[in-house]
C-alpha positions in Angstrom: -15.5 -25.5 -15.4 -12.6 -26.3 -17.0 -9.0 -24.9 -16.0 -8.9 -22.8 -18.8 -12.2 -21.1 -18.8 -11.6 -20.4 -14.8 -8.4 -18.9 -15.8 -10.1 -16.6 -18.4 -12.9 -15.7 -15.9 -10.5 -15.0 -13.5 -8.8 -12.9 -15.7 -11.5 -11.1 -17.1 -13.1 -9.9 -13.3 -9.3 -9.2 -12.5 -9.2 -6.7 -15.3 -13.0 -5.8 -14.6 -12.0 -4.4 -11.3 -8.4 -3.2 -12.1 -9.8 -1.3 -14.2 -13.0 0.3 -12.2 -10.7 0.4 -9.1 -8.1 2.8 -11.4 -10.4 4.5 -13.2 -12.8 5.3 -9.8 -9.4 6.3 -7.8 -8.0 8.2 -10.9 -11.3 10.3 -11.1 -11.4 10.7 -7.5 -7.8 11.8 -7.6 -8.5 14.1 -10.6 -11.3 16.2 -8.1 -9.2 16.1 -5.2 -5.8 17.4 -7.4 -7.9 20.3 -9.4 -9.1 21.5 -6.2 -5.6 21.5 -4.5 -4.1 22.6 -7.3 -6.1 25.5 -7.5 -5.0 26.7 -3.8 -1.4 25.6 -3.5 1.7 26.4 -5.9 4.3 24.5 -8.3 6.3 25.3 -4.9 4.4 22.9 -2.4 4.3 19.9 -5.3 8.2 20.6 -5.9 8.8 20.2 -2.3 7.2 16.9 -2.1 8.6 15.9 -5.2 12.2 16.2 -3.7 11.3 13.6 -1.2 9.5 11.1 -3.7 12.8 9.1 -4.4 12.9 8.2 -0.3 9.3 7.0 -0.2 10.4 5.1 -3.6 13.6 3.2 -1.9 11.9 2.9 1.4 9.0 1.5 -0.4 11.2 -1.5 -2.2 12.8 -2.1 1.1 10.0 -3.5 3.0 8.7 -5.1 0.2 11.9 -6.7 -1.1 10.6 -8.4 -4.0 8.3 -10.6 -2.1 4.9 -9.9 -3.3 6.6 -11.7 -6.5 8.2 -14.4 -4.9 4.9 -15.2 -3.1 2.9 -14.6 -6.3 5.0 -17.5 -7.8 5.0 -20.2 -5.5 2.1 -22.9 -6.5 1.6 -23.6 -2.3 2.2 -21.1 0.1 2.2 -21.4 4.2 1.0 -19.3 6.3 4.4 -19.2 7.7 5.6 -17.7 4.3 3.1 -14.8 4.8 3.5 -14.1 8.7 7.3 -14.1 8.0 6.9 -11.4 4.9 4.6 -9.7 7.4 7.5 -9.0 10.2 10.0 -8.7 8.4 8.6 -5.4 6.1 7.1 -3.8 9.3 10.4 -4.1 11.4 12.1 -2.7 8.4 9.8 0.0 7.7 9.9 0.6 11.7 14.0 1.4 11.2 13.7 3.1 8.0 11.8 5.8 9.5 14.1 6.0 12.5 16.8 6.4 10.3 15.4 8.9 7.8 13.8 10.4 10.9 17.7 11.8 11.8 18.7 12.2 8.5 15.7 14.6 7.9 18.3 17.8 8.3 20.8 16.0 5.5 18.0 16.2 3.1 16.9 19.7 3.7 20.5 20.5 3.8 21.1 18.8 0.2 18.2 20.5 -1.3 18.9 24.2 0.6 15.1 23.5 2.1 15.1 24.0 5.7 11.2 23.3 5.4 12.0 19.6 4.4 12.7 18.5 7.7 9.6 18.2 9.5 7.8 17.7 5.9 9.8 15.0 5.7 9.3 13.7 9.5 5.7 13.3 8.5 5.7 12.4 5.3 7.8 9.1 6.2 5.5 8.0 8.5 3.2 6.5 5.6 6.4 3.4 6.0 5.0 2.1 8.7 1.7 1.4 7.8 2.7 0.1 4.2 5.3 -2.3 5.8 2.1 -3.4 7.8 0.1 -3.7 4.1 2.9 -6.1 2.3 1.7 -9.3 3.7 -1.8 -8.5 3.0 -1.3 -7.2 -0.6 0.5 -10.3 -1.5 -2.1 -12.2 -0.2 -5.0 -10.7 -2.2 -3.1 -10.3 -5.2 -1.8 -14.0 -5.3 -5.4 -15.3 -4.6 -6.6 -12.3 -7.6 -9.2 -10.8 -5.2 -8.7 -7.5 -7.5 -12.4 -6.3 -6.4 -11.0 -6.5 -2.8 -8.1 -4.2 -3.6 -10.2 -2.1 -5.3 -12.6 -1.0 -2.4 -9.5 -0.8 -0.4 -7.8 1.8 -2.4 -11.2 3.7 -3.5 -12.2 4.0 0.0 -8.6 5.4 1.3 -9.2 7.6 -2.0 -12.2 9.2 -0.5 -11.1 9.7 3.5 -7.1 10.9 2.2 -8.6 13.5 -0.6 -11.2 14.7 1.4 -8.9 15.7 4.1 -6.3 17.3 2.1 -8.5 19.5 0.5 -10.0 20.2 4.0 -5.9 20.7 5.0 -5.2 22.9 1.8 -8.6 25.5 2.1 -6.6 25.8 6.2 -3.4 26.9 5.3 -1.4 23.4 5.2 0.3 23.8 1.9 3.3 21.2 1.6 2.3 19.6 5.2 -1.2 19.0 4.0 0.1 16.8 0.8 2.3 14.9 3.0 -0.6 13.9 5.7 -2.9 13.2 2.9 -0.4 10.7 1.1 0.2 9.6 4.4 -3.6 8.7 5.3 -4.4 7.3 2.1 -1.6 4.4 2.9 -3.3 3.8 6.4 -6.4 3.6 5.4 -5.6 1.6 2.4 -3.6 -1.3 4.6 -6.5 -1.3 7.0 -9.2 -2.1 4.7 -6.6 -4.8 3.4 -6.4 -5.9 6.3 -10.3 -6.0 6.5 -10.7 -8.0 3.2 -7.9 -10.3 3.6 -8.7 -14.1 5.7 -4.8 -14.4 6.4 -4.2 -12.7 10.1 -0.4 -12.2 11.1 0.8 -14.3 14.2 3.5 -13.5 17.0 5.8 -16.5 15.7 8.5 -14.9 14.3 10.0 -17.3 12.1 12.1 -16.1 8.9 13.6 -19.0 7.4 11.0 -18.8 4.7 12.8 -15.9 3.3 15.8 -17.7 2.9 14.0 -19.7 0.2 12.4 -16.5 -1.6 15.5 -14.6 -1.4 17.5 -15.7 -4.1 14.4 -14.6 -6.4 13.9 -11.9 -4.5 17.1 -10.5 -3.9 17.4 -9.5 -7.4 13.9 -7.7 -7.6 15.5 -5.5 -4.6 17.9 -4.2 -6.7 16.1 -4.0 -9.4 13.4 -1.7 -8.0 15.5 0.6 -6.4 17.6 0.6 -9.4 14.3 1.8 -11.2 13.4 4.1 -8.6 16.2 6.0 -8.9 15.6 6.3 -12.9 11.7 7.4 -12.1 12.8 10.3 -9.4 16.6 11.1 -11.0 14.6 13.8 -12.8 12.9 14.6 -10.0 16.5 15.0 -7.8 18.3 16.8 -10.3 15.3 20.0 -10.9 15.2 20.3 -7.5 18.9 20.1 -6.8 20.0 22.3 -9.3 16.8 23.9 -10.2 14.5 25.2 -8.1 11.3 24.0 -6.2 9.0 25.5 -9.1 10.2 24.2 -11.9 10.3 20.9 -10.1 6.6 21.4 -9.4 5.9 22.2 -12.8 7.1 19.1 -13.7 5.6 17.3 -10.7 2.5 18.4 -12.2 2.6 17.2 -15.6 3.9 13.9 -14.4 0.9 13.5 -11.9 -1.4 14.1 -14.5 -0.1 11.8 -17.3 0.4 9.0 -14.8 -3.5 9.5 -13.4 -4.5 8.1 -16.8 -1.7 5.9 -17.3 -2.5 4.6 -14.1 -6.3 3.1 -15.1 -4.7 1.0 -18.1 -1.2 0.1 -16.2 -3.2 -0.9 -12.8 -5.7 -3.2 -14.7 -2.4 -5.2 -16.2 -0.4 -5.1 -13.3 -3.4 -6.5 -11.0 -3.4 -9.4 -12.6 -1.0 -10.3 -15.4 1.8 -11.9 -13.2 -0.8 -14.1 -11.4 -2.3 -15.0 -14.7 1.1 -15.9 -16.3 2.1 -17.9 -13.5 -1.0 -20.3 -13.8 -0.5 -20.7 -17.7 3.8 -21.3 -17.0 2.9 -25.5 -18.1 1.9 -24.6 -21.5 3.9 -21.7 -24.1 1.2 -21.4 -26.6 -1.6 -20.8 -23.9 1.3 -18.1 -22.2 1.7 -16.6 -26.0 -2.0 -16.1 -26.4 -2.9 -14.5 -23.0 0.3 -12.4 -23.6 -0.6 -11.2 -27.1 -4.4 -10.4 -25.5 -3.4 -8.6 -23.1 -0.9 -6.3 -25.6 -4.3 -5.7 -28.0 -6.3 -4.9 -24.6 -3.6 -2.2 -23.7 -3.1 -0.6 -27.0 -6.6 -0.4 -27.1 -6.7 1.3 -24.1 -3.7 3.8 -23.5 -2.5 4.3 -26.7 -6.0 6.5 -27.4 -5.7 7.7 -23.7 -2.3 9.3 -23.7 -2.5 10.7 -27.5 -5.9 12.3 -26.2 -4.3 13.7 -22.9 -1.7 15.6 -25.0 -4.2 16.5 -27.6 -6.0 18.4 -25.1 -3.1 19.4 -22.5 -3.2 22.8 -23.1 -7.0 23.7 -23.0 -7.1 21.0 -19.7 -4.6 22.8 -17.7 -5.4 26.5 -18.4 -9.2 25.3 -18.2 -9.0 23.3 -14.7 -5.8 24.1 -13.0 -5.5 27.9 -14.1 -3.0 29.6 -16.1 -0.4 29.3 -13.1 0.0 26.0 -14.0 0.2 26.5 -17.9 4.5 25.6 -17.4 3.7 21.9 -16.9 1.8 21.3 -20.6 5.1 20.2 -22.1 6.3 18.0 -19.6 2.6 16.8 -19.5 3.0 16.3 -23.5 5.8 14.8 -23.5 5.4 12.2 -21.0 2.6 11.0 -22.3 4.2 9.7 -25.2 6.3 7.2 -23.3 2.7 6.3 -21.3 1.5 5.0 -24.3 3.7 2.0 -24.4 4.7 1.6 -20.5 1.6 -1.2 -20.1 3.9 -2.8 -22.2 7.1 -2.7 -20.5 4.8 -4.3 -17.3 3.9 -7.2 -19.9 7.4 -7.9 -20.6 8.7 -8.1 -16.8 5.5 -9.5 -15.0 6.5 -12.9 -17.7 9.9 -12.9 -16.9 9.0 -12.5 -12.8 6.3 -15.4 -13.5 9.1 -17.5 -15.5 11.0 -16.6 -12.4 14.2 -14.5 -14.6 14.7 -11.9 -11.7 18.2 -11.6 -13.6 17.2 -10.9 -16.5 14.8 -8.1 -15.1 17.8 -6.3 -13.0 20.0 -6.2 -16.0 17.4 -4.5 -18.0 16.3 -1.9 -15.2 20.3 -1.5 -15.0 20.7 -0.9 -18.3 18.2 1.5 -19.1 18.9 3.3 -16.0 22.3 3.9 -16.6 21.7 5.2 -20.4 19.2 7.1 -19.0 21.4 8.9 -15.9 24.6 9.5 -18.4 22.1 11.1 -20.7 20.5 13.6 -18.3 23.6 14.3 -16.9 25.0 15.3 -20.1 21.7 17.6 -21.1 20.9 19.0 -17.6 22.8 22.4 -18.7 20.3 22.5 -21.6 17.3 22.7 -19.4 14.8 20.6 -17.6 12.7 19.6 -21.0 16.0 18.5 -22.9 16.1 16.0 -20.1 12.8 14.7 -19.8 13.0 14.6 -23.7 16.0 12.6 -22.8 14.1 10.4 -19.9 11.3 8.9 -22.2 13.4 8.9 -25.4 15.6 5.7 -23.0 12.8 4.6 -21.7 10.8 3.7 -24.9 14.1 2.6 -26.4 15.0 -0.1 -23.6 11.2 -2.0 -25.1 13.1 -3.6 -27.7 15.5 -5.2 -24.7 12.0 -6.5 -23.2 11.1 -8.0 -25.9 14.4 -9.2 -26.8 14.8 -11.5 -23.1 11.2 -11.8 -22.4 9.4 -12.5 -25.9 11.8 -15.6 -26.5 10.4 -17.2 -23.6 7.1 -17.6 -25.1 8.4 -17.5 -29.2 6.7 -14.3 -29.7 8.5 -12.1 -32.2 8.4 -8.5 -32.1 6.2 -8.3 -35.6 3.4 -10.1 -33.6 3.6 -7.7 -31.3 3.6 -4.8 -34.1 1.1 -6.3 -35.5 -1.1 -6.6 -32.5 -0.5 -2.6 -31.8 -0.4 -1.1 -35.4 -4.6 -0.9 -35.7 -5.1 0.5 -32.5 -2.1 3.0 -33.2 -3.7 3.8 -36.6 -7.1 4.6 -35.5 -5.5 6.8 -32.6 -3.3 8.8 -35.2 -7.0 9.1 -37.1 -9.1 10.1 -34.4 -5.9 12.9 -33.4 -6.1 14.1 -37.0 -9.8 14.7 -37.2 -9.8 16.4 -34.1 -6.7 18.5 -34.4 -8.0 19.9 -37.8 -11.5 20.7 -37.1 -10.5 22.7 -34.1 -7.0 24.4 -35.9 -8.7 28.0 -36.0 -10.5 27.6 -33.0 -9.5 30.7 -30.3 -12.2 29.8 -27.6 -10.5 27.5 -25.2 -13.5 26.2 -23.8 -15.0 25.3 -27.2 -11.6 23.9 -28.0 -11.8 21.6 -25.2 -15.1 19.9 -25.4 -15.2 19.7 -29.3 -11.7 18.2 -29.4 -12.3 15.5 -26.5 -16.2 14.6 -28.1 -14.5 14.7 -31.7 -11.3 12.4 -30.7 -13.4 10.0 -28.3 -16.5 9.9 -31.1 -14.1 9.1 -33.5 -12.1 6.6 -32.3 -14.7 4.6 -31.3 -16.6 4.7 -34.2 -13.8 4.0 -36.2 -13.1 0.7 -33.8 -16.8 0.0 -34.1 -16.8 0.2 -38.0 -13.3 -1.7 -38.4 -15.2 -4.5 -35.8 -12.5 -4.4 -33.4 -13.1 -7.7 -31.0 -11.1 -5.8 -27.8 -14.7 -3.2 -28.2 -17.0 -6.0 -28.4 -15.7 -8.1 -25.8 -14.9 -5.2 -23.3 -18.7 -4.1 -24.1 -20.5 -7.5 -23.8 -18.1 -8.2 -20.5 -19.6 -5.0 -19.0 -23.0 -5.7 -20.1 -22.8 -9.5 -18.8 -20.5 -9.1 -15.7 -20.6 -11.3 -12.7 -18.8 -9.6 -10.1 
């Protein structure tokens, strides 16, 4: 088999199983949320939301940019692993320590005296995904996506059953935070199951001497873009409250469940992918320009739909309690249907090795973003999320701009690539929006809208002879997994 169809197969199972692995987990998730959702309040989520930007820092600590770094060396040692490997538990291991004692400033910040042992808990989740960097690096260099998969499903299962089990007892917030906290354990030890690299007590680090000047730079930059996922987040429930905050904890769950199946089959493997095509541009433009049809295929239908039907979704599943969170729901979902792309953009630049590049961007949109929440906060919390994916689908065109010259790909490819996909969507909204206008019956609302949309934008892909249907459908039909 030649290199290039071994690529392409590899590619194609990678996507396979991104794609069942997100799409199992985000169903799974979707049970085990509607069910919780039903018995807790906006309340619990908000708590839990106040502590997301700590799991989010703590989270690009241990990993330190060197699941990249690994993903784009040609030959790696196992002394480049086993170093990765102590180095993210021991920091994990102080991180909670710290945290640990500064549990009382974070309750103190927020007015929440119940954030302190929430927190204590919560954090403990570090520890075991310092244990998991190694091994994720591992299995996502050598693209054993199916491997991931099963991990995450099964720590899907154990983690959702319990918290429902925690939630029906009277856990509330606590139950949440042992639940996230499970479904990181289980998920590094099933890693640990699937992966044929085993750590070793030889602690040598010089090896991250020579991934650290890549690396480096990705540290920054992720925390840099954690603090521009959770400023929202910070802000409601500093000067907010903890309902509002869940509110919007809620919508942004939702949106980024579906998000999630489109974004996780890109991100499993488009990095590695690029990485193996870095000796030849025009092979690096095609796969690119693929992958772009593949995802506008895929979310742009998926987050249009999600906002077509928010309102008869949440009042339907979650109960009218929850009815505050369709805006924020509707409104994210717009910048979801282009953030597959923004992963496009910085997984080339990571495999071209610009790290640079990639901080100044995350800078730059993070700072726009910050000085224009700040300024709207008074307003109230939609004029800042409005705010939030406004920057966000703005800072594309400087993706494009540093990562598309490194393959000569011009941004009317990439229009062009998108517009058919975004036409058939803005069709398929149409039909259904109309033949449902004067429809009072939520529930009849709600089926015919999501049977109407779906029916129609496949049919429409079908009759236009779209080749992302046909090859996704004779894939399925002819998989080797």
């Amino acid at each position: 088999m030649s290199s290039t169809a071994s690529l392409k197969d590899k590619a194609a199972k990678g996507l396979f199983w991104g794609g069942l692995s997100n799409s199992v987990q985000q169903l799974l998730g979707a049970v085990f949320g509607l069910i919780t959702a039903r018995i807790l309040n906006a309340e619990d989520y908000g708590l839990i939301g106040m502590l997301a930007i700590f799991n989010g820092i703590v989270t690009i600590l241990q990993e330190s940019g060197f699941t990249s770094a690994l993903a784009n060396r040609q030959e790696i040692k196992h002394e480049d692993y086993n170093a990765v490997f102590w180095f993210s538990t021991l920091t994990s291991v102080v991180a909670y320590v710290v945290l640990f004692f500064c549990a009382p400033l974070i309750a103190f910040f927020y007015r929440k005296p119940d954030l302190i042992p929430l927190s204590r808990i919560l954090f403990l989740g570090f520890v075991f995904g310092g244990m998991g960097v190694s091994l994720n690096a591992y299995l996502y260099k050598t693209l054993k996506a199916k491997e991931r998969g099963i991990s995450d499903i099964v720590a899907m299962i154990i983690s959702g059953t319990l918290g429902v089990i925690l939630a029906l007892n009277g856990f509330a917030a606590i139950g949440l935070a042992i639940q996230t906290v499970t479904y990181v354990g289980v998920s590094v030890f099933f890693r640990f199951y699937y992966s044929s690299w085993r750590p070793t007590f030889h602690f040598n680090f010089s090896p991250l001497s020579e991934m650290f000047g890549f690396s480096s730079k990705l540290i920054l930059t992720n925390f840099i873009f954690q603090v521009n996922n959770n400023m929202l987040s910070v802000i409601m429930g500093r000067f907010y409250n903890a309902n509002q905050l869940g509110f919007y904890t809620q919508g942004q769950k939702w949106m980024g469940m579906a998000n999630q199946v489109v974004n996780g089959m890109i991100s499993y493997i488009a990095q590695p992918v690029f990485v193996e095509a870095t000796d030849n541009k025009e092979r690096q433009r095609y796969i690119f320009r693929k992958m772009v049809r593949f995802g506008a295929f895929f979310a742009l239908p998926a987050m249009a739909g999600l906002a077509l039907i928010a309102k008869e979704f949440i009042w339907i599943f979650l109960g009218e309690k929850w009815m505050p969170s369709i805006p924020y729901l509707q409104l994210l979902c717009i910048w979801g249907g282009g953030s597959y792309l923004c992963i496009l953009y910085t997984s080339l630049l990571m495999a071209h090795g610009k790290s640079a590049a990639y901080l100044w961007g995350t800078v730059l949109t993070g700072v726009v973003q910050l000085l224009f929440i700040w300024s709207v906060y008074p307003l109230g919390t939609y004029c800042m999320v409005i705010g939030f994916v406004a920057v966000s689908c703005l800072s594309l065109l400087y993706w494009h701009k540093v990562a598309g010259q490194l393959i000569l790909l011009s941004i009317w490819q990439v229009l062009k690539d998108i517009a058919p996909y975004l036409a058939i969507t803005g069709t398929s909204v149409l039909i259904a929006w109309f033949v449902t206008l004067f429809t009072t019956d939520r529930y009849i609302s709600f089926f015919v809208k999501f049977f109407l949309y779906v029916g129609s934008y496949l049919l429409i892909a079908k009759f236009l002879d779209s080749t992302i249907l046909k090859e996704s459908l004779s894939f399925i039909k002819n998989r080797r997994i």
